[in-house]
C-alpha positions in Angstrom: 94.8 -34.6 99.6 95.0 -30.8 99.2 96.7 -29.0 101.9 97.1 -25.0 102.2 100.5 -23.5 101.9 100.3 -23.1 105.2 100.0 -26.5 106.5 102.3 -27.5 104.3 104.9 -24.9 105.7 104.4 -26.0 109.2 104.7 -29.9 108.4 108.2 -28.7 106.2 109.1 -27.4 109.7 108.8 -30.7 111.3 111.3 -32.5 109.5 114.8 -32.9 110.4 117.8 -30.3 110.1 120.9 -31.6 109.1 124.0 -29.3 110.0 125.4 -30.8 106.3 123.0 -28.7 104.1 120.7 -25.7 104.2 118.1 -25.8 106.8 115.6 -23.4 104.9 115.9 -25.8 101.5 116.9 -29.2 102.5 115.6 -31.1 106.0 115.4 -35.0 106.6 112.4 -37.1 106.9 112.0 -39.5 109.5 113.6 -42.7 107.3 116.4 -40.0 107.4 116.2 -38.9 103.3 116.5 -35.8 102.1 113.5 -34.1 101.4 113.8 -30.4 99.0 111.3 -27.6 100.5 110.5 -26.7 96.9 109.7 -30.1 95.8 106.5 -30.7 97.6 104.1 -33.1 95.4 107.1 -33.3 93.1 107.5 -37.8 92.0 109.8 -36.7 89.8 112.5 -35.3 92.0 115.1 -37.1 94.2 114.1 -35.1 96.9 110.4 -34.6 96.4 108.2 -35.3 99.4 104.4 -35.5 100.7 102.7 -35.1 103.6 101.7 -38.3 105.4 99.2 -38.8 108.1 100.6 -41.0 110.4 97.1 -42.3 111.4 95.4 -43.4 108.2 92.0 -40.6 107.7 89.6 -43.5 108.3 90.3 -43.7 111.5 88.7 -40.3 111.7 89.5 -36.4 110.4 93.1 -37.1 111.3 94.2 -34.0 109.2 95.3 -32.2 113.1 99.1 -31.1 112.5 100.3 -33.6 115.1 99.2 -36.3 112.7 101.1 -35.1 109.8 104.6 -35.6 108.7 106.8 -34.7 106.0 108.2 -38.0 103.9 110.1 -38.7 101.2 107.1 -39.2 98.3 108.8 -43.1 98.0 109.0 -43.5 101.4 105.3 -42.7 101.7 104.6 -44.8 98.7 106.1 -47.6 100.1 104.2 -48.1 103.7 102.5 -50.8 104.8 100.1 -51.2 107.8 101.1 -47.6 108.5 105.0 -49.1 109.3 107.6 -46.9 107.1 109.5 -49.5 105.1 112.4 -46.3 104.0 113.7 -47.5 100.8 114.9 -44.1 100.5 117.5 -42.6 103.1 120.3 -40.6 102.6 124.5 -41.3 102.7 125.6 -37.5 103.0 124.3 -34.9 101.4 122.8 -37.4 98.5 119.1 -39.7 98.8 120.1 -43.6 97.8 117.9 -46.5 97.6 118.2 -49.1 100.3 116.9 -52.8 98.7 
């Protein structure tokens, strides 16, 4: 799904800040992992995220901002029936898989 840079920016802004590291590069998602502003789109990155639509889009054009959310891009992966599973959350200031 393509989002502008502006969407993207305003989902960035709905994650969680963490007084342990920089608000304006590193939030939380809602599994509580650390997700990197720069690394949108990024699978390759321990802190690369997408945004998720909390509503699947078949239930209609869901693509409103209050159905979007920034998550960790394995926590996204890894839903199921639109339930967060979180195999990825953070223990400080590091991401660390959960099994």
């Amino acid at each position: 799904m393509n989002f502008t840079n502006e969407t993207i920016l305003k989902v960035w802004q709905k994650a969680e800040i963490d007084e342990y590291n920089v608000p304006n590069d590193f939030r939380k998602d809602q599994c509580g992992a650390w997700i990197e502003r720069t690394q949108y789109g990024n699978h390759d990155s321990a802190y690369g995220w997408e945004i998720d639509q909390i509503k699947p889009q078949l239930d209609g054009d869901l693509d409103d901002l209050s159905n979007l959310r920034p998550l960790h891009w394995k926590n996204n992966f890894c839903k199921e029936d639109e339930r967060l599973a979180c195999p990825v959350r953070s223990s400080g200031t590091v991401n660390v898989e959960t099994s």
